[in-house]
Structures are given as C-alpha cells and as structure tokens.
C-alpha positions as CSV (number, residue, x, y, z in Angstrom):
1,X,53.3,50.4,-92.3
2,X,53.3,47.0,-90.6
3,X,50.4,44.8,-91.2
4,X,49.1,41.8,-89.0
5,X,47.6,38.7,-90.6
6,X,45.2,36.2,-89.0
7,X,43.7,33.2,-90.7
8,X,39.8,34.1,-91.7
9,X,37.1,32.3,-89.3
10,X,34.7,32.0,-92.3
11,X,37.8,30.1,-94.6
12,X,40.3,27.9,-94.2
13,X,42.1,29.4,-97.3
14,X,42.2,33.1,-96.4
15,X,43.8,35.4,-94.1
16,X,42.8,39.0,-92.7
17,X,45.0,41.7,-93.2
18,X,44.8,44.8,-90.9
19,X,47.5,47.9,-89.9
20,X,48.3,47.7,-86.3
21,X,45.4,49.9,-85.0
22,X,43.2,47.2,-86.4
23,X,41.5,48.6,-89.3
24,X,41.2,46.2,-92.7
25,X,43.7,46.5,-95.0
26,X,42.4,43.4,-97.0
27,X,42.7,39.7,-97.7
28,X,44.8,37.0,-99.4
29,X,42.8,34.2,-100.5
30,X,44.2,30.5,-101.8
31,X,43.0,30.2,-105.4
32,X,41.5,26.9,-106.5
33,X,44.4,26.5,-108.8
34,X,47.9,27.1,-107.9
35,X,48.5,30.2,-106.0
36,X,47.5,33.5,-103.9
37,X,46.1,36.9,-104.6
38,X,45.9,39.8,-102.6
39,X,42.1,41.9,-102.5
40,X,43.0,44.9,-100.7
41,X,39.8,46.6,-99.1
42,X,38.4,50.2,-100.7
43,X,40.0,51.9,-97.9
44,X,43.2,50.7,-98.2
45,X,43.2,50.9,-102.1
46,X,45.6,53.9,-102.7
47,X,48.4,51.6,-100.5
48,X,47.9,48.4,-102.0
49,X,46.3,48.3,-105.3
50,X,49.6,49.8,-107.2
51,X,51.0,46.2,-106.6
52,X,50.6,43.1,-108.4
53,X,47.6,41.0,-106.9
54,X,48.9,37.9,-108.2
55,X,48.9,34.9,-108.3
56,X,51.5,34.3,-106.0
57,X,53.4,31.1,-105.5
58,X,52.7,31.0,-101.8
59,X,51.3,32.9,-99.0
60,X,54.9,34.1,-98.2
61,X,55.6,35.3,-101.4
62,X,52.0,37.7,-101.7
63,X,53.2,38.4,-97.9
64,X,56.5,39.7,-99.1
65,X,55.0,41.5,-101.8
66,X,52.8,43.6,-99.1
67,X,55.7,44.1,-96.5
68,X,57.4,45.7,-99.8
69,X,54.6,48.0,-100.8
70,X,53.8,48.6,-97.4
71,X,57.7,49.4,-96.4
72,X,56.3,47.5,-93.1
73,X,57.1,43.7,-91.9
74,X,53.8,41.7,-92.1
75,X,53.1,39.8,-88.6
76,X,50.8,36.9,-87.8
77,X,49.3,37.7,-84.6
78,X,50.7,37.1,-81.8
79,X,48.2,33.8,-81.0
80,X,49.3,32.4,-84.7
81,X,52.0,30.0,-84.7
C-alpha cells in the first residue's frame, strides 16, 4: 500500500499520512526531545499498529518503517519538495 505524506497545516512538526484514495492512515509527529513517532488513525490500526511507533531518529527513518509495514513507497505529494 503506498502512502502520501503532506506536512500538517495546524503544525510545523507533523505530517499527514493517507493511502492514495485519500483516506487517513495517520500521523508522524516531531517529539520535543529527540525523535519521531508514528499515531496511526483507528482505521488504519490493524496495518500500522504491529510496528514500532518509535522514536525514530528522523522523519525518514519512521518513513521507512511505514513503506516496510505497508510493503508500499511513502510519497510526499506531489506540491512537496
């Protein structure tokens, strides 16, 4: 399943995780200290929630652990550079 990832309007330290039809899949949130965990929505759950959460060392590290629970590649959309 390949997820896309936009940065969150409502935080500068989070990005929005949804499947390609759109739906949520989650978030990945900057702690305060070092790192990033992933909070997978209820829905998606059952996909996500078997994997560690964190803390990961960077985004791309918590965005590699999705791509490899997911079996997908995890895009920023396609306005994100």
């Amino acid at each position: 399943m390949d997820v896309i990832v936009t940065p969150a309007a409502y935080c500068r330290k989070a990005w929005i995780l949804r499947d390609l039809l759109g739906r949520p899949m989650g978030r990945i949130m900057e702690a305060r200290g070092p790192g990033f965990t992933v909070y997978p929505v209820e829905r998606a759950h059952h996909i996500l929630g078997e994997m560690p959460l964190g803390p990961y060392a960077s985004l791309d590290d918590a965005l590699r652990a999705v791509e490899k629970r997911t079996h997908g590649v995890c895009r920023r959309a396609p306005d994100q550079t």
